[in-house]
Structure formats: C-alpha cells, structure tokens
N, C-alpha and C positions, 0 to 999 in steps of 0.2 A: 285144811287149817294152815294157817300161815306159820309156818318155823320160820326166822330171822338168820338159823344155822344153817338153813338147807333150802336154796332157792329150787331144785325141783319143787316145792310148795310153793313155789309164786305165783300166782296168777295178775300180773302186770297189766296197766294200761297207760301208755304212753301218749302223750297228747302233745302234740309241738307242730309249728304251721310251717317248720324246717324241713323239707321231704330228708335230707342229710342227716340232721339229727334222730330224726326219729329211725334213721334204717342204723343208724351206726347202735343206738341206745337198744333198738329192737334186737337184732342177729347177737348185740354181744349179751345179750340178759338168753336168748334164744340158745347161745353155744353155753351158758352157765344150766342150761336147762328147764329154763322158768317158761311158762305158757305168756305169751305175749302176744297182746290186741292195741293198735295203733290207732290214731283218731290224729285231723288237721286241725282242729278248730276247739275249743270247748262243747258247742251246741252237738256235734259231732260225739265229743269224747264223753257226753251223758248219754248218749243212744247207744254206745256201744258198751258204756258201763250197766245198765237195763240189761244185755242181751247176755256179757261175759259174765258179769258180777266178779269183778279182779278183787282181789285181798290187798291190791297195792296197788297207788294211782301216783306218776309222775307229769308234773302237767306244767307246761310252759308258761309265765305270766305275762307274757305280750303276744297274744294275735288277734287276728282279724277276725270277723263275726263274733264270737264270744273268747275273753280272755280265761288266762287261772283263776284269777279274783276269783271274776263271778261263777267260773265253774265251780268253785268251792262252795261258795256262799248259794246255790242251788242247790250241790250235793246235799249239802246240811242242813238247808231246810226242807229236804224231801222226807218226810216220815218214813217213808220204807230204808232208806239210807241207813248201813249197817255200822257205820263207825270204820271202815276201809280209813288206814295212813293216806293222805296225801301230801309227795312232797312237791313244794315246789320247785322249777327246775326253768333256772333264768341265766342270762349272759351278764344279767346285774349284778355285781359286786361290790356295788360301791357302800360305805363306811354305812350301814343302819339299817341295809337291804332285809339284810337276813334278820333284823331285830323285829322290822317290820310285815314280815311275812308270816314270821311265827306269833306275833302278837296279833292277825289275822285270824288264827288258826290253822295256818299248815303245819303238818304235822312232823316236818323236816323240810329243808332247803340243801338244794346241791345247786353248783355252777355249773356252765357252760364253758367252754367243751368239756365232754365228762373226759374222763379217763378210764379207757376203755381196759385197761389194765388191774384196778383197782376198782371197778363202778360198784360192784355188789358188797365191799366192804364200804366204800364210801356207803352208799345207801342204806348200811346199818349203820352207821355211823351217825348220818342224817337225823335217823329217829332215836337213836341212844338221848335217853334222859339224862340228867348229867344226874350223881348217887350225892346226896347234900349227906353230908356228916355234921352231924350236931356238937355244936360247941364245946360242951362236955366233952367230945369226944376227941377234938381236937389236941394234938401237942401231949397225947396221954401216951 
C-alpha cells in the first residue's frame, strides 16, 4: 500500500523518452528507497505497468510512439486499472500547462528538471489536494 510518508512503499513507474531523465528520476527515487521500473515510450510504460503494477506513475507528456496523454487516457479506460496517481512530468511550464493537465486528469504535475534534492517531497506535493475552508469558516 502506498504511504505518501514513506517511499520505501513506492512502487514507481517512470516513463520519459529521456535516457538522462529517467536514470537521474530512477537512482534518486531508488537511493529514497522506492522500487522503480523505467519505460521509453508510453506503449512501453503500459507493458510494464501489466507486469510491475506501480502504486505511482510519473510519465513524460511529449514522446515518441505513444505520448502521457494518451498513456493516461488508456490507463483509464482499462477496466482492470486500479486508480494508481499519475503525474505528469514535462519540461512545459508555460502559463495553463499545469491547469491543463490536471483538468485532463492527471493526477499531479511536476517540471522538468526535477530536483533531485527535493523530488519526493515535490512529488507529494504534486498530488496534495489543496484543504478548501468554507466560508463560514473563514476570518472566524
């Protein structure tokens, strides 16, 4: 089961057509502990999601053979698909990136280059829901 407090509980799947990114994002989620399975491509990063079954998928949204998009939009309409986070995980930054991936359905967004310092709090960070206080409650 996935704890958000304890990445030895991760079982990570990394998906980016970056050979660099993906060893830097793998070894440092790997030195935090977490079990990690790499994938080039989307088409790729479903065959290996079948065989690992990760509690968490970070997945590139621009490459080649199969993008994030559409790996998402596969994940999700597979019936067996268990509701696994996925965030996205792009060099795009620009101003509606992030409004538009989450209104997608991923299920967090990080940039590119991660920070290898900070990646697994980033990474909860990603998925943190933001806590809405209700009006009433405001200003009391």
């Amino acid at each position: 089961m996935l704890d958000w407090n304890d990445a030895t509980t991760w079982r990570v799947l990394v998906v980016d057509d970056e050979p660099d990114n993906l060893e830097v994002i793998a070894e440092t989620l790997e030195f935090c502990d977490a079990q990690v399975k790499t994938a080039n491509n989307g088409a790729v990063g479903i065959e290996v999601y079948n065989t690992f079954q990760p509690n968490l998928i970070l997945v590139d949204l621009s490459m080649p053979v199969m993008d994030g998009w559409r790996m998402r939009a596969s994940l999700k309409a597979d019936s067996t698909f268990n509701g696994t986070p996925i965030i996205a995980l792009t060099a795009h930054a620009m101003g509606g990136d992030r409004e538009r991936a989450l209104a997608a359905g991923f299920d967090g967004y990080l940039t590119k280059p991660v920070n290898v310092l900070s990646i697994v709090d980033d990474i909860r960070a990603a998925v943190a829901k933001p806590v809405i206080v209700p009006e009433a409650e405001q200003g009391a």
